[in-house]
C-alpha positions as CSV (number, residue, x, y, z in Angstrom):
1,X,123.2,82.1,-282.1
2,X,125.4,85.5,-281.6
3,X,128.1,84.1,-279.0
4,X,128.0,86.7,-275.9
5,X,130.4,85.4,-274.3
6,X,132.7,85.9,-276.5
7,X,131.4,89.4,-277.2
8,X,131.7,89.7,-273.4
9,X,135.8,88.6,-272.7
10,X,136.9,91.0,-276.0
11,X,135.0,93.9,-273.7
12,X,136.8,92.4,-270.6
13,X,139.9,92.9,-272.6
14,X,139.9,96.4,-273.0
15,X,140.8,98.4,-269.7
16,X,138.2,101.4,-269.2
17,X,138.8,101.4,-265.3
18,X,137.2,105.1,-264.3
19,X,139.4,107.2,-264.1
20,X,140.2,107.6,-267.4
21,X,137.4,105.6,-268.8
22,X,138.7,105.0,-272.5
23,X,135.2,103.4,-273.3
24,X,136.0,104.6,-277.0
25,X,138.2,101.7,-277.1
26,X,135.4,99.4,-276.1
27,X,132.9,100.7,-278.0
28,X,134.5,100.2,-281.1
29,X,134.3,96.1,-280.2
30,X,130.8,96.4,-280.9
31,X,130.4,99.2,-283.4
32,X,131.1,96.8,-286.3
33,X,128.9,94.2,-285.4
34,X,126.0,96.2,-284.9
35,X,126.3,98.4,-287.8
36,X,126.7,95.1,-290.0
37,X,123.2,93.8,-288.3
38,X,121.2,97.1,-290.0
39,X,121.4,99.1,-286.2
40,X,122.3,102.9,-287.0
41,X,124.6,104.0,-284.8
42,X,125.6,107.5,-283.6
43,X,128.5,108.0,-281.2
44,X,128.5,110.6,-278.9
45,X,131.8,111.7,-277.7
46,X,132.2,114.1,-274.4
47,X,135.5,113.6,-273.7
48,X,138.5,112.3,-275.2
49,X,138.1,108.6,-274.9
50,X,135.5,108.9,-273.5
51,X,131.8,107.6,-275.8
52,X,128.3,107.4,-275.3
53,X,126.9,104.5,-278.0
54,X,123.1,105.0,-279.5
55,X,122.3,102.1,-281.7
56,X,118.4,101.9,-283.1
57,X,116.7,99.5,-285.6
58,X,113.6,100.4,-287.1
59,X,110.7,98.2,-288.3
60,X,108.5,98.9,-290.9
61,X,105.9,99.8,-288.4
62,X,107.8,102.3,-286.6
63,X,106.2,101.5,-282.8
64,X,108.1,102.7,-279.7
65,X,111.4,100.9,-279.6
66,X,112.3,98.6,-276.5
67,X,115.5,100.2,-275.3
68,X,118.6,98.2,-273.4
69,X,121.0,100.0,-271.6
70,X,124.3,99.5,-270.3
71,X,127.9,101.1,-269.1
72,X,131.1,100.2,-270.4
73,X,133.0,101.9,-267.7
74,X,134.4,100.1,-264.6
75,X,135.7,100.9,-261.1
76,X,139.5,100.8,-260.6
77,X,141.2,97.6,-259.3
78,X,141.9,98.0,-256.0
79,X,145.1,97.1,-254.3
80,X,144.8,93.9,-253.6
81,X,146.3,91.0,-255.7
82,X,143.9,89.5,-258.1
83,X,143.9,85.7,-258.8
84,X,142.8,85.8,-262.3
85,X,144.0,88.8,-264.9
86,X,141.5,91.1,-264.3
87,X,142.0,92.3,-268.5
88,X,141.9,88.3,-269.8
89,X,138.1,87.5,-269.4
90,X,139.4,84.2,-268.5
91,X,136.6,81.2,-267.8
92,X,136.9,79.0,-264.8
93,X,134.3,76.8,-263.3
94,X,131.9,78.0,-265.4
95,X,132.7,81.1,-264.3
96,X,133.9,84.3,-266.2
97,X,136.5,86.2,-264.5
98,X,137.6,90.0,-264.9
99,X,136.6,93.7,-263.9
100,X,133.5,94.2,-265.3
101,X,132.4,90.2,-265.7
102,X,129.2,91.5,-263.4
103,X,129.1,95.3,-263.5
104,X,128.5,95.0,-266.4
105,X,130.3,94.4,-269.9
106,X,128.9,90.8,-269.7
107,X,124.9,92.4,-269.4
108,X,126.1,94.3,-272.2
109,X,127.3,91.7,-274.5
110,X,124.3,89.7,-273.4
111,X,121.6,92.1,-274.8
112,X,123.9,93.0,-277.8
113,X,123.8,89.5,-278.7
114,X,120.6,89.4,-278.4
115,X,119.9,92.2,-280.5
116,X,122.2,90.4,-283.3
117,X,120.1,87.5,-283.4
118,X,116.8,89.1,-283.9
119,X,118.0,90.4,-287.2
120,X,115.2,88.7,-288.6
121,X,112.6,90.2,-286.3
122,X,110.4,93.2,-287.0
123,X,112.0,94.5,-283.7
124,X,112.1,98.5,-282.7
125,X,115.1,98.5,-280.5
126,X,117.1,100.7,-278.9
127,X,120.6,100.0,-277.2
128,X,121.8,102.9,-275.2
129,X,125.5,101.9,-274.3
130,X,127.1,104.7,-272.1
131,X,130.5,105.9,-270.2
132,X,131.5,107.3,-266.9
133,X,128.1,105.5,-265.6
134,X,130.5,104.5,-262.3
135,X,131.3,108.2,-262.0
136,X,128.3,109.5,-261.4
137,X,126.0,108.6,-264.7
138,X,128.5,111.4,-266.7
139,X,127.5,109.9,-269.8
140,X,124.2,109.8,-269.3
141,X,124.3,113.4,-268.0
142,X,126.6,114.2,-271.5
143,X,123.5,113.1,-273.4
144,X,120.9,114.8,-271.4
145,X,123.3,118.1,-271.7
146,X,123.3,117.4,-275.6
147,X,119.7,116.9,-275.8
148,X,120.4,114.1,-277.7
149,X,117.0,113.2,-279.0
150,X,115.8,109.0,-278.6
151,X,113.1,107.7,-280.4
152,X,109.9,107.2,-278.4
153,X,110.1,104.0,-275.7
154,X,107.7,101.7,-275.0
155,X,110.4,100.5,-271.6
156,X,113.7,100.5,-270.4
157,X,115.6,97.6,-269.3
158,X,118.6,98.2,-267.4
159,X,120.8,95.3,-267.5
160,X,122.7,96.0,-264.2
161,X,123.3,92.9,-261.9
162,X,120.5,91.6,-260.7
163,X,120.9,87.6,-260.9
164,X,118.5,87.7,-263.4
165,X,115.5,88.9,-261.5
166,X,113.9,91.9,-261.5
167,X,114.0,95.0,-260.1
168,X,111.8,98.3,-260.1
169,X,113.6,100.4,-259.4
170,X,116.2,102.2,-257.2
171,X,116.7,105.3,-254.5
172,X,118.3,108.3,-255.8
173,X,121.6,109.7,-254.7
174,X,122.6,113.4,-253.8
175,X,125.9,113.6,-252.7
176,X,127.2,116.9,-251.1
177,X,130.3,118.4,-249.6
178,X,129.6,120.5,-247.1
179,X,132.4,123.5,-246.7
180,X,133.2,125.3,-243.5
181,X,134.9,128.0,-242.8
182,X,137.4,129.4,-239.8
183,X,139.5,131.6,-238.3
184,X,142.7,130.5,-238.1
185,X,145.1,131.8,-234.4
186,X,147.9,129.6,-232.9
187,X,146.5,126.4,-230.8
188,X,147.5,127.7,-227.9
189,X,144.8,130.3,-228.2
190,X,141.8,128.8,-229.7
191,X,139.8,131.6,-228.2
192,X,140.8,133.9,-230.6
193,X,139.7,131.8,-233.3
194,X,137.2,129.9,-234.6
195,X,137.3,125.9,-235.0
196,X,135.9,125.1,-238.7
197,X,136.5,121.4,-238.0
198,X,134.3,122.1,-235.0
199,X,131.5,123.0,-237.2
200,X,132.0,120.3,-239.5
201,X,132.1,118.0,-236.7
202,X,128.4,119.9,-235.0
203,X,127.1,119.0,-238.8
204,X,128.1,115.9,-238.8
205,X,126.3,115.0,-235.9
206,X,123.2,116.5,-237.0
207,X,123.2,114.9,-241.0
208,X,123.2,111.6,-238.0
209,X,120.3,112.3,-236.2
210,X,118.5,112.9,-239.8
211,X,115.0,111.2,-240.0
212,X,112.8,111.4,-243.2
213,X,109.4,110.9,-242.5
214,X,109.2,109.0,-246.5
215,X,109.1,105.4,-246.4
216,X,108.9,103.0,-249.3
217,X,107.3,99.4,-249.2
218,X,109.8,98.0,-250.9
219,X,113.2,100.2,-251.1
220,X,112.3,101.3,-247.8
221,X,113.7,104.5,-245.9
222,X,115.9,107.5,-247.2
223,X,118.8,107.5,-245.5
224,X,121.7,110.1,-244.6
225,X,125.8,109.5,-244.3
226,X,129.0,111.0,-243.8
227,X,131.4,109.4,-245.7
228,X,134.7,111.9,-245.9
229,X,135.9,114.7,-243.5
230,X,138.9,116.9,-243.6
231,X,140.3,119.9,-242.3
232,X,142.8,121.6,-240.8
233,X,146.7,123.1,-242.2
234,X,148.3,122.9,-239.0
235,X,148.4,121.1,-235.6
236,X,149.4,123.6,-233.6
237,X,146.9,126.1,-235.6
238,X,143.0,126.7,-235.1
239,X,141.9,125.5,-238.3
240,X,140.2,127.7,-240.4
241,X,138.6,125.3,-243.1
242,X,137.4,121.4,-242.7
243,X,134.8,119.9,-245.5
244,X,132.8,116.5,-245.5
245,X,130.8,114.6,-247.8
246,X,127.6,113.8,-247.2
247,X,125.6,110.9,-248.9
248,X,121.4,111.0,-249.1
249,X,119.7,108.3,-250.6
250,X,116.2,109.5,-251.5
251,X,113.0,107.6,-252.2
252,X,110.3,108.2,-255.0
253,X,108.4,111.5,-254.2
254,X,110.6,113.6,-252.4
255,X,112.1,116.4,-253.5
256,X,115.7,116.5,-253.8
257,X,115.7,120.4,-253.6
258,X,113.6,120.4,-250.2
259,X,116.6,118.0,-248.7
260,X,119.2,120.2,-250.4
261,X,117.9,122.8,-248.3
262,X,117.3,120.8,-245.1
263,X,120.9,119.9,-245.6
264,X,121.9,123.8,-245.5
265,X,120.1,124.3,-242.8
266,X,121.9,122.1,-240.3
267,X,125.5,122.7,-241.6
268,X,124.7,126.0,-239.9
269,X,126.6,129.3,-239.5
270,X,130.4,129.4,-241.6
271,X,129.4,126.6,-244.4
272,X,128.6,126.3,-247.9
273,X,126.7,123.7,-249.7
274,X,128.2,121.8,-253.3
275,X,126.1,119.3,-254.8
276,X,128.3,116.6,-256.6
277,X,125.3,114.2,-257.8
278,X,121.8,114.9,-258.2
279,X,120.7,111.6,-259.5
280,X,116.8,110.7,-258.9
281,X,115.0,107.8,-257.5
282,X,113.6,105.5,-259.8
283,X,110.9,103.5,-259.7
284,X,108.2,101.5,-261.7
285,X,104.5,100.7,-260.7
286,X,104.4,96.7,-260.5
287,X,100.9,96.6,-261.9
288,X,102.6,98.4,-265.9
289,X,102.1,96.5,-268.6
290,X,105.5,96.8,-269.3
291,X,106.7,94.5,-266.1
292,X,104.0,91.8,-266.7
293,X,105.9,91.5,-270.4
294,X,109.4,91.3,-268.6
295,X,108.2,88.8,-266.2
296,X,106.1,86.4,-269.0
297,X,109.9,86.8,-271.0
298,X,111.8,85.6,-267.8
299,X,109.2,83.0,-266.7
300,X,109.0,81.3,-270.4
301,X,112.7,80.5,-270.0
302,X,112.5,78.8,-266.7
303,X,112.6,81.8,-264.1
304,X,109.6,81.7,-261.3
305,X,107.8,84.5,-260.6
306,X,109.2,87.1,-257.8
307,X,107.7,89.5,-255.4
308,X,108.8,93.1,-256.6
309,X,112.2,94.2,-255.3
310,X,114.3,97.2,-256.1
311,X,118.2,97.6,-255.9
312,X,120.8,98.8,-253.6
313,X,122.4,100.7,-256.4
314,X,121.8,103.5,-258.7
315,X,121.9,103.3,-262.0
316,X,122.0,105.6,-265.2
317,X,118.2,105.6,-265.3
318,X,117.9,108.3,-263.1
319,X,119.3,110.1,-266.0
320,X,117.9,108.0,-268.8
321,X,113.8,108.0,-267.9
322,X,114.1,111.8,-267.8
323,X,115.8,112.3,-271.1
324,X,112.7,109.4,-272.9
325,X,110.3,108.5,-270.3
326,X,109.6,104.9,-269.7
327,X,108.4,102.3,-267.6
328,X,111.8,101.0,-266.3
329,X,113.2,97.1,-265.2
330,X,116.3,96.2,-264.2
331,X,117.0,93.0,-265.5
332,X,120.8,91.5,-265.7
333,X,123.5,88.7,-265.6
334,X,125.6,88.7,-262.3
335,X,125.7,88.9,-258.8
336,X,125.4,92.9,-257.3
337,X,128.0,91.3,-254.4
338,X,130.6,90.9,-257.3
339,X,129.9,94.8,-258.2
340,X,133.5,95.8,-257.4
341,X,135.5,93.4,-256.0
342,X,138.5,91.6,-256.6
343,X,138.7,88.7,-259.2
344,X,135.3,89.6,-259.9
345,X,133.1,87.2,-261.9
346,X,129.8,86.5,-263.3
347,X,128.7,82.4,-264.3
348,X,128.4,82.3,-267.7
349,X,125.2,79.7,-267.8
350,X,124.1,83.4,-265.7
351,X,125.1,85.1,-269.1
352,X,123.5,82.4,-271.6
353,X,120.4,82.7,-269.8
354,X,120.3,86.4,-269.9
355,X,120.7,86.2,-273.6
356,X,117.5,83.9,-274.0
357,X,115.5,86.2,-271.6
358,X,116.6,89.5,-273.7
359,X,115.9,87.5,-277.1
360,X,112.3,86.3,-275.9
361,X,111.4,89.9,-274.8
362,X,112.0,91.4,-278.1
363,X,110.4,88.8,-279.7
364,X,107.7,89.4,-277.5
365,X,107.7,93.1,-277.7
366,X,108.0,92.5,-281.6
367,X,104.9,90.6,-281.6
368,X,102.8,92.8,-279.2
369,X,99.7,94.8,-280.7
């Protein structure tokens, strides 16, 4: 049996904190291993360093491929002091240590491992292994920009934290900076000009008082927030220009351009609108086929069966079910409150048992009519 955890700390070792990302680095841990288990591979670079990974191994029968995917980007450190090297993938307490142990080199290891050890199955998989994922899905969006053709998938699985349970799906994510615009006189005539942090500060108030009539039964409401605002040159100066940055979190069904414009609309006279990220909201009927084969894989090594849930985060399947639609599961080792954090970790029986989950499903999927 292919050792992930091992697969998992020589990922750990490699520092692809985004900003700059240099996922080349770490993809090139796994490159050779797949390429000797019969996977082709095609790299897809978009920046320097910077590497979107599509590995696929045919059968003979040449069905829709099951298809893992997974980031090799993390967030930055932080400034606070980390207890445990956060580039040593050191084990503790059963416990793997390190950025990324949970979001999400260990998910990735675990499903590459996985993929190793069916070698000897007549498996159609995919493993879609991307960058910049914590930037806004800019892999992703590099291969959708590409067209980068996939074969045809029977299902996605995501292997984002998730404790091992799974998730439908997630809200989408349009974030916007909102520009306003002055005139600037001296502070001791603000009558002659015009306030633009005052008219951030009006829209503000009004992205607040937002309500969206959508409501989801299980990811629940769309919500609205302002994160960042700034403006202003001087203090003794009517400031001519002030911005925020304004998060929406949409639900299944609505349309992203309709908020875009309702967004417009209440930033009012003097602003401009820039979308940053238009990522959509993902989600996957709990009556598909496809979930009733990712539960019977989870439940035949020991997991009990869940009401559906969907997750906090989004993930590069907003980009992903667009480019080859697919039912979609998320399905991974670690906790989503280590996501981040310092001396982040993920328990590595968490990272075994992924591996036997992932295993069984392909098997499963192999086996399928």
């Amino acid at each position: 049996m292919t050792d992930a955890i091992e697969i998992a700390r020589a990922l750990m070792r490699v520092d692809t904190c985004n900003p700059p990302g240099n996922e080349q680095a770490a993809a090139e841990v796994l490159v050779p291993r797949l390429a000797g288990a019969g996977f082709a591979i095609e790299q897809h670079r978009f920046a320097p360093g910077r590497v979107n990974l599509v590995a696929v191994r045919r059968s003979g029968r040449m069905r829709p491929v099951l298809a893992f995917t997974g980031h090799l980007d993390t967030v930055p450190l932080g400034t606070a002091p980390w207890r445990h090297d956060p580039f040593a993938g050191e084990i503790h307490g059963g416990r793997l240590y390190g950025r990324g142990a949970s979001d999400m080199k260990a998910a990735v290891a675990a499903f590459v491992a996985a993929a190793l050890d069916a070698q000897r199955v007549e498996a159609d998989l995919a493993l879609v292994i991307t960058s910049g994922e914590e930037r806004g899905c800019e892999g992703a969006l590099a291969l959708a920009r590409a067209q980068i053709a996939l074969p045809e998938i029977s299902g996605w699985i995501v292997a984002e934290p998730t404790s091992n349970a799974i998730a439908l799906g997630h809200k989408g994510a349009l974030f916007c900076f909102a520009h306003f615009a002055g005139v600037s006189a001296h502070s001791s005539a603000p009558h002659l000009g015009v306030n633009a942090i005052y008219r951030a500060c009006t829209a503000a108030l009004a992205f607040a008082d937002m309500d969206f009539a959508a409501r989801h039964p299980v990811l629940g409401q769309a919500t609205a927030n302002v994160g960042l605002i700034e403006g202003g040159h001087a203090p003794n100066a009517v400031p001519d220009r002030a911005r925020l940055h304004v998060d929406v979190r949409t639900l299944p069904g609505m349309d992203h351009s309709q908020v875009l414009a309702r967004l417009a609309r209440l930033a009012g006279e003097g602003s401009r609108l820039e979308c940053v990220h238009d990522l959509a909201p993902v989600w996957t009927d709990p009556a598909a086929p496809f979930v009733a084969l990712c539960a019977a894989a989870r439940e035949a090594e020991g997991h009990v069966a869940e009401p559906p849930r969907g997750a906090s985060f989004f993930t590069d399947a907003s980009v992903l079910c667009h480019l080859a639609p697919a039912p979609v599961v998320l399905l991974g080792p670690g906790e989503p409150s280590q996501a981040h954090v310092t001396d982040e970790w993920c328990g590595v029986n968490e990272i075994e048992t992924a591996q036997n989950i992932y295993g069984r499903l392909i098997r499963m999927h192999a086996a399928a009519p």
